[in-house]
MDTraj code that builds the backbone (N, CA, C; nanometers):
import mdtraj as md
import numpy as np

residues = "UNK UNK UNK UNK UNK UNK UNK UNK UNK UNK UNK UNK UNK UNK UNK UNK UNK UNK UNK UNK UNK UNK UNK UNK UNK UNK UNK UNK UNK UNK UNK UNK UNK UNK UNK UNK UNK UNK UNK UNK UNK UNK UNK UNK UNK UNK UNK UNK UNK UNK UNK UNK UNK UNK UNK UNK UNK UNK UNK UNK UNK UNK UNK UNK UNK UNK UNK UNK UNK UNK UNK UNK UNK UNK UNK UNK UNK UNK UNK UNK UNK UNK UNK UNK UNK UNK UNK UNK UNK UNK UNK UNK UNK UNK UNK UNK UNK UNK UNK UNK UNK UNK UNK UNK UNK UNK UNK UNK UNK UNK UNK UNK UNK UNK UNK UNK UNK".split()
xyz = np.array([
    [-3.3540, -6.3758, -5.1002],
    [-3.4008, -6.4304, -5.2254],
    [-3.3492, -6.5735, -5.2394],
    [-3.4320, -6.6717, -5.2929],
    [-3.4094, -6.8259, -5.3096],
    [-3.3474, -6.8152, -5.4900],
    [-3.2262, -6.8982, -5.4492],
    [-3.1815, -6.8723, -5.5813],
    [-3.1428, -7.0807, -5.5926],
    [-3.1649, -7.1824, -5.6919],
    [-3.1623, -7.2452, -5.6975],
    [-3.0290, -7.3240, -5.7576],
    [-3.0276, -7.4563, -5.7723],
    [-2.8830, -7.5141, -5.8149],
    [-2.8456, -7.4451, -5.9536],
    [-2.9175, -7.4163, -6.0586],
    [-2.9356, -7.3975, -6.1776],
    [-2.8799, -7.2387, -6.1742],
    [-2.9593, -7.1662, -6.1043],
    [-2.9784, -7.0711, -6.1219],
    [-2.7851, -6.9698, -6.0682],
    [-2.7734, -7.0326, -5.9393],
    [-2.6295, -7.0078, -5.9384],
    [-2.5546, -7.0680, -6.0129],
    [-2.5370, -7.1717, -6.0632],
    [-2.4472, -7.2406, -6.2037],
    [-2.4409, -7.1150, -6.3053],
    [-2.5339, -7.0617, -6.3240],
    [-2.5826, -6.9759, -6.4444],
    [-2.4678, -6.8478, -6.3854],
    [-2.4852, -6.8135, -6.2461],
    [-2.4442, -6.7119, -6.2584],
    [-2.2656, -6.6618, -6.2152],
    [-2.2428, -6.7876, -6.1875],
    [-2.0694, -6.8337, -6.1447],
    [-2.0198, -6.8703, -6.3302],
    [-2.1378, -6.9104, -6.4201],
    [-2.0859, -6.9127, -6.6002],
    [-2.0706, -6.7728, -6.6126],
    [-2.1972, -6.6970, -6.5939],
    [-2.1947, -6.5642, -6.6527],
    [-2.0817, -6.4985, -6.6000],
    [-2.0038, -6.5021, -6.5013],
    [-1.9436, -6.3829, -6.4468],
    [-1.7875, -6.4259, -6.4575],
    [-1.8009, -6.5953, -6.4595],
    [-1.6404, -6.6878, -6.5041],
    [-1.6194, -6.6612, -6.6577],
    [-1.6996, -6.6183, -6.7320],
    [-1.6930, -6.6038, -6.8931],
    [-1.6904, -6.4371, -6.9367],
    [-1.7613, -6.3532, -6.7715],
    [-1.7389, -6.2099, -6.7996],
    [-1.5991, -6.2423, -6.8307],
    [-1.5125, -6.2294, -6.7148],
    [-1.3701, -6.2058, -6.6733],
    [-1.2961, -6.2939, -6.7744],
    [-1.3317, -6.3836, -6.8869],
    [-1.2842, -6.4493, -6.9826],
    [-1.1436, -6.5413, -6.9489],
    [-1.2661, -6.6694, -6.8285],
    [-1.1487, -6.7538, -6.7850],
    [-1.1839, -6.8725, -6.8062],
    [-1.1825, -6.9630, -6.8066],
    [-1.1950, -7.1378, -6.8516],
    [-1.2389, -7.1841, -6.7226],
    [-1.3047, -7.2894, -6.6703],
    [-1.3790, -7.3833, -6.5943],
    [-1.2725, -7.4181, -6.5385],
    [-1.1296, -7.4465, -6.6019],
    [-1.0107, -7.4846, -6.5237],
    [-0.8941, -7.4141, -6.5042],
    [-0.9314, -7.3325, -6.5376],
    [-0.8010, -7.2061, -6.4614],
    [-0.9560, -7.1700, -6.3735],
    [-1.0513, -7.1333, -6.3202],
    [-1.1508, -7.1072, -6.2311],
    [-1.1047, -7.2053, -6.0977],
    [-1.0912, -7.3466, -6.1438],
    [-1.1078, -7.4916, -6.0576],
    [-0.9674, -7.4271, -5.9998],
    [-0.8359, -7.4345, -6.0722],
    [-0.6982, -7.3712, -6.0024],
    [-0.7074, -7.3114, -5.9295],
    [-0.7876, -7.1640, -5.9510],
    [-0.7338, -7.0008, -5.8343],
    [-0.8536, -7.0667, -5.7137],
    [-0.9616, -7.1271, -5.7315],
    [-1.0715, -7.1649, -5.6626],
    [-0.9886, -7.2512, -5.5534],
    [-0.9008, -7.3385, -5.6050],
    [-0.8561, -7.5328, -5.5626],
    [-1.0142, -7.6013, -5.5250],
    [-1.0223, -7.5833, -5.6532],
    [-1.1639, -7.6605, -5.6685],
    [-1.1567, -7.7756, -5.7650],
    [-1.2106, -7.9152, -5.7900],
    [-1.1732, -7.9577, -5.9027],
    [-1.2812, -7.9268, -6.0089],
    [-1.1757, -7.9634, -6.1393],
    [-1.2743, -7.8766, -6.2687],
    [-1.4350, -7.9596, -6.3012],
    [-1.4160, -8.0718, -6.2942],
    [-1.5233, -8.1387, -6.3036],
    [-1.6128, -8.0901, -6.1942],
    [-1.6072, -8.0483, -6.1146],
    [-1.6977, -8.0083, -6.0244],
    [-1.7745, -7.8566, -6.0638],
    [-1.7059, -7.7989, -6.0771],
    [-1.7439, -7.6443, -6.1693],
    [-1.8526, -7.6754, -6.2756],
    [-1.7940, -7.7096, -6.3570],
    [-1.8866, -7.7790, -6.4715],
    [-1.9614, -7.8211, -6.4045],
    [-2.0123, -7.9534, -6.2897],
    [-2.0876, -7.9466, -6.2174],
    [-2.1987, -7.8550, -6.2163],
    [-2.1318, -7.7931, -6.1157],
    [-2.2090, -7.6465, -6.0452],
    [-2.2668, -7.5347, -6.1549],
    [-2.1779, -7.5339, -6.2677],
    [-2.2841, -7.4563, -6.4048],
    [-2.4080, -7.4762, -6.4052],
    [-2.3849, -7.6318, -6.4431],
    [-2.4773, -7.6975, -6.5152],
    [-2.6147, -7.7323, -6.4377],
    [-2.5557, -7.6848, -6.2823],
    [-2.6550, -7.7404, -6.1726],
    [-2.7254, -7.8733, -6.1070],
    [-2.5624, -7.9093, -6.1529],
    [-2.6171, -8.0728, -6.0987],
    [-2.5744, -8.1073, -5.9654],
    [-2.4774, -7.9789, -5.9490],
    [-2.4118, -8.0030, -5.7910],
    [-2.4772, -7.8944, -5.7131],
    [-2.4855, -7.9369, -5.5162],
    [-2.5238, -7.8017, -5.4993],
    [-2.4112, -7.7662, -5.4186],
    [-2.2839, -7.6551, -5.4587],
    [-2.1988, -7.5967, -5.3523],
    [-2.2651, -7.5484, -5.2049],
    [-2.1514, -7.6143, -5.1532],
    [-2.1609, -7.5132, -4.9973],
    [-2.0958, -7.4341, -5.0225],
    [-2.1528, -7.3362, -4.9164],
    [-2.1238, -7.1958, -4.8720],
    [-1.9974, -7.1567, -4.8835],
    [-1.8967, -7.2264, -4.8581],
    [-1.7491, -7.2189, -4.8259],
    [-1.7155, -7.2642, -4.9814],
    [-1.7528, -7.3396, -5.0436],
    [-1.7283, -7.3349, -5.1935],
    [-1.7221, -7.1852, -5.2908],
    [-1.8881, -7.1901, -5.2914],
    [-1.8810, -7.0729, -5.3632],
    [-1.8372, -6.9507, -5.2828],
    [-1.8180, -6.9142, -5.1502],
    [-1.7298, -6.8449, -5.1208],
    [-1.5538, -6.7925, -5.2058],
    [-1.4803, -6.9508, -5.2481],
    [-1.3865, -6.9440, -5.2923],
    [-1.4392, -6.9474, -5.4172],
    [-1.5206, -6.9383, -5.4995],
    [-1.5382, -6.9103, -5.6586],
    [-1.5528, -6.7887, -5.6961],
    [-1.6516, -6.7287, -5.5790],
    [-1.6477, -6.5757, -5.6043],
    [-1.5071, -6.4769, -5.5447],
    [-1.4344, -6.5381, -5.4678],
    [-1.3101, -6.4969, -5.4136],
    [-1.1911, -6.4810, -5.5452],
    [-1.2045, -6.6193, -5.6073],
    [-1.1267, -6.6353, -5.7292],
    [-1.1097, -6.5777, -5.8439],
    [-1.2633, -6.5145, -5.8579],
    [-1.3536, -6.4371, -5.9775],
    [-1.3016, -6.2764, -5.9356],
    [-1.2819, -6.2742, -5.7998],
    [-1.2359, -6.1301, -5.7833],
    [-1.3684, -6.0394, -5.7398],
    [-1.4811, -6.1392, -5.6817],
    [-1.6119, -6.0631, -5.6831],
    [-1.6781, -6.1223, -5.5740],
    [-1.7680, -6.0174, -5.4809],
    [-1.8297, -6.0593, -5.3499],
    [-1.9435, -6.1472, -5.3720],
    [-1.9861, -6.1804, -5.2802],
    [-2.0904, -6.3003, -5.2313],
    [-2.1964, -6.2344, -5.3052],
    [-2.2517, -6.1220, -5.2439],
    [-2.3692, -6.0090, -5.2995],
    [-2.3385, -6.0217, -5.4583],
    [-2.3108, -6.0047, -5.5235],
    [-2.2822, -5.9710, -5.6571],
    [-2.3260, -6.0979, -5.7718],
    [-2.2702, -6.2318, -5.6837],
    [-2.2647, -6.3626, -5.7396],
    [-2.4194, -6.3985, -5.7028],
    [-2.4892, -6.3437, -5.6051],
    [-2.6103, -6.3721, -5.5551],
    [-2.7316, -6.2855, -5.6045],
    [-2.7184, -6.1639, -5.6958],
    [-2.7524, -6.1002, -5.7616],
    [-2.8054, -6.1233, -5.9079],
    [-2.9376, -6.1587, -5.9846],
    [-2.9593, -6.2096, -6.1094],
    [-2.9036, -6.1350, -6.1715],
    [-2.8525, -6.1838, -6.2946],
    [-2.8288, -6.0812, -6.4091],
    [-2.9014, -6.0876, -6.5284],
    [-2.9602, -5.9558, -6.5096],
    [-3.0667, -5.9583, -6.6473],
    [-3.0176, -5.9902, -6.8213],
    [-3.0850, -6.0370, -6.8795],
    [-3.0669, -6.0345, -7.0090],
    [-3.1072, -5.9200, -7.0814],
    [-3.0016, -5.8787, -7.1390],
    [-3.0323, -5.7233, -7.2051],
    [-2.9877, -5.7282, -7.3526],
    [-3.0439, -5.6492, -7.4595],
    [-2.9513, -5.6344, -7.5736],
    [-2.9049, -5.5013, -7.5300],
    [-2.7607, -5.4940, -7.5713],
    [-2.6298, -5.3669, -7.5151],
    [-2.6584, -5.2764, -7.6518],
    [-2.6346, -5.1595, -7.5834],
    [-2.6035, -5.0649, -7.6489],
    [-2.4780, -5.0035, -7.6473],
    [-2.4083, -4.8892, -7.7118],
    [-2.3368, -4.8729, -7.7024],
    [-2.2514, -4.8511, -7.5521],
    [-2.3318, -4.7871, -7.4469],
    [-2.2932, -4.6902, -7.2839],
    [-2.2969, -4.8366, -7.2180],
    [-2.3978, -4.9441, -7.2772],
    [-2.3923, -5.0993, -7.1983],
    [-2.2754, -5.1800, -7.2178],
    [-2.2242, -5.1527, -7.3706],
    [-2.1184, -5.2393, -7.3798],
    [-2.0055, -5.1695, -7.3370],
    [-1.9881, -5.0285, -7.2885],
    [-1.8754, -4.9902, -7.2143],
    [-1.8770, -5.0321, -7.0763],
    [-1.9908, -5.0102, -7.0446],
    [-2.0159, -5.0459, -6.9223],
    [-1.9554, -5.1877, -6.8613],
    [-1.9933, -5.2833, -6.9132],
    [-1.9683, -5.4085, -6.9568],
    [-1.8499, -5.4490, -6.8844],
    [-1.7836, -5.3908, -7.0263],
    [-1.6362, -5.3911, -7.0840],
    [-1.5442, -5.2918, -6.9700],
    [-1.6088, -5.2016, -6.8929],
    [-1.5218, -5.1524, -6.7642],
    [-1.5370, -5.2833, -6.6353],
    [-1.6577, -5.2952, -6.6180],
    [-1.6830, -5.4219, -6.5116],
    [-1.5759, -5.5057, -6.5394],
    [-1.5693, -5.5688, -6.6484],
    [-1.4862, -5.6949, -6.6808],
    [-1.3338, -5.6289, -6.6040],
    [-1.2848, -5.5068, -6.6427],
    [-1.1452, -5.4922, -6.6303],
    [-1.1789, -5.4857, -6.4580],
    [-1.2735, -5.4004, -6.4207],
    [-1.2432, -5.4217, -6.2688],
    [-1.2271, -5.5442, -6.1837],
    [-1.3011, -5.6442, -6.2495],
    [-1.2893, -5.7695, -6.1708],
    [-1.1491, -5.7916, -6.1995],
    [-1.0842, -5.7991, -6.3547],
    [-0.9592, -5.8534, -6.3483],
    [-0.8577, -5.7376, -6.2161],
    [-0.8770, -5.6533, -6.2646],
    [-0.7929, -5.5472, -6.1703],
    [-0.8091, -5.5859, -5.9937],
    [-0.9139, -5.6369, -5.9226],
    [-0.9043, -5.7029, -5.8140],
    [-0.7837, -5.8342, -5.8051],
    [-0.7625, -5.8987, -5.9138],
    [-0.7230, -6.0060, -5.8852],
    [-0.5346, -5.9923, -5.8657],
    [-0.5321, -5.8551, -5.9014],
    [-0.3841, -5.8195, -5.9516],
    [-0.3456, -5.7677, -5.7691],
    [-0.1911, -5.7855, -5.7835],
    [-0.1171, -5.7536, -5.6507],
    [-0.0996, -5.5940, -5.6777],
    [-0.0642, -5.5762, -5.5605],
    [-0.0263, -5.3855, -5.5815],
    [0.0850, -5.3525, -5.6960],
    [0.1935, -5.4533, -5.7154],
    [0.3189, -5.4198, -5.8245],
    [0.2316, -5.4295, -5.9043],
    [0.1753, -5.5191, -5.9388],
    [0.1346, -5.5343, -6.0741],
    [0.0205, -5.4467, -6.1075],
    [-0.0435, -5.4199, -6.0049],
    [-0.1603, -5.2945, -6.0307],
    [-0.0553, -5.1021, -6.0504],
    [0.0359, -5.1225, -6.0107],
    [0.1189, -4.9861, -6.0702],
    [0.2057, -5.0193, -6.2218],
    [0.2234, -5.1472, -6.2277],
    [0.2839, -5.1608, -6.2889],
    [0.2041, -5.0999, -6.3963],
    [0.0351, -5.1831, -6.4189],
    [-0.0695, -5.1802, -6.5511],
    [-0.0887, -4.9957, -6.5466],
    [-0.1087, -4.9621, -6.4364],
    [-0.1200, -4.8227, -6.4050],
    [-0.0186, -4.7649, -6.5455],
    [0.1135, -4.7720, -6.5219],
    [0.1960, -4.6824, -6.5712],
    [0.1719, -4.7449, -6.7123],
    [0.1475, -4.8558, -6.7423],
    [0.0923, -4.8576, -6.9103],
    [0.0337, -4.7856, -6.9659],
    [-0.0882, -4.8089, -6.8602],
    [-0.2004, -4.7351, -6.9318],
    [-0.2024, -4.5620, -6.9379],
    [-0.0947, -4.4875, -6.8771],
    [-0.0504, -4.3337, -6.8577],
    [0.0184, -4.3367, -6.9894],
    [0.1377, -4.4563, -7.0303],
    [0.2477, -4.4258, -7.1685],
    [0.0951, -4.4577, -7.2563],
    [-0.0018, -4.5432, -7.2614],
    [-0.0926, -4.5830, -7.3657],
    [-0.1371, -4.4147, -7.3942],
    [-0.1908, -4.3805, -7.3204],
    [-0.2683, -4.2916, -7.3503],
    [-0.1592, -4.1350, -7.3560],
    [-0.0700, -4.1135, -7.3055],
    [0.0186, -4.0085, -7.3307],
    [0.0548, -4.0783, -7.5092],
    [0.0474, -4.1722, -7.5750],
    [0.1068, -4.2183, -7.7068],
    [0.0033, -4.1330, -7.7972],
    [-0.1149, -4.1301, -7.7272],
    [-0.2403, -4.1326, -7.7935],
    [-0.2999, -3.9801, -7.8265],
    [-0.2074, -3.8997, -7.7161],
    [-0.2117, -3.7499, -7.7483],
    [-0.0873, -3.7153, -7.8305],
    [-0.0174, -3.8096, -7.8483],
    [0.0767, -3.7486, -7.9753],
    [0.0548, -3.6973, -8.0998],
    [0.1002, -3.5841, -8.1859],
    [0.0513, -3.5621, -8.3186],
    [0.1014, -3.7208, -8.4381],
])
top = md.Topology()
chain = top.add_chain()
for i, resn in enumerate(residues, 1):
    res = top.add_residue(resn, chain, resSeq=i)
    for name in ("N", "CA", "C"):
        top.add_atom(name, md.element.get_by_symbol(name[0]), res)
traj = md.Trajectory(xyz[None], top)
């Protein structure tokens, strides 16, 4: 599928704003500069391969995924969970193994709190 300058800008916004990160903490984990991102949103730049390689690397999300349209939908309730699980998985890629047991054992005291009377 031919996906154009615009059209990937669109979809490195949509998926940098899923995971609820800024153009320049993106440019940081990327070592990309920020003006260039903005760039590439907006579709005035066209990344190489090895670019957006490291944007979707940064994002915590494969090549396929970033290359994938994303439809415009109004959410319903099962969409906005849906959503709202995606988002944590991307963040959860980006985490090291400590810190992925660490969130682990939160989320066991969160929810053992939550069966309390």
């Amino acid at each position: 599928m031919y996906m154009d300058n615009i059209q990937i800008g669109e979809q490195i916004r949509y998926y940098r704003t899923k995971i609820g990160i800024s153009q320049e903490a993106l440019a940081l984990m990327a070592d990309i500069n920020p003006a260039y991102i903005g760039q590439i949103e907006r579709g005035i730049k066209s990344p190489t391969v090895n670019t957006i390689k490291k944007i979707a690397n940064a994002m915590g999300i494969n090549l396929h995924t970033l290359f994938t349209p994303v439809s415009e939908f109004t959410e319903t309730e099962s969409e906005l969970r849906k959503r709202e699980m995606e988002k944590i998985m991307l963040s959860l890629n980006r985490l090291n193994d400590h810190e992925l047991l660490l969130l682990s054992q939160i989320i066991t005291d969160i929810v053992n709190f939550r069966k309390l009377p």
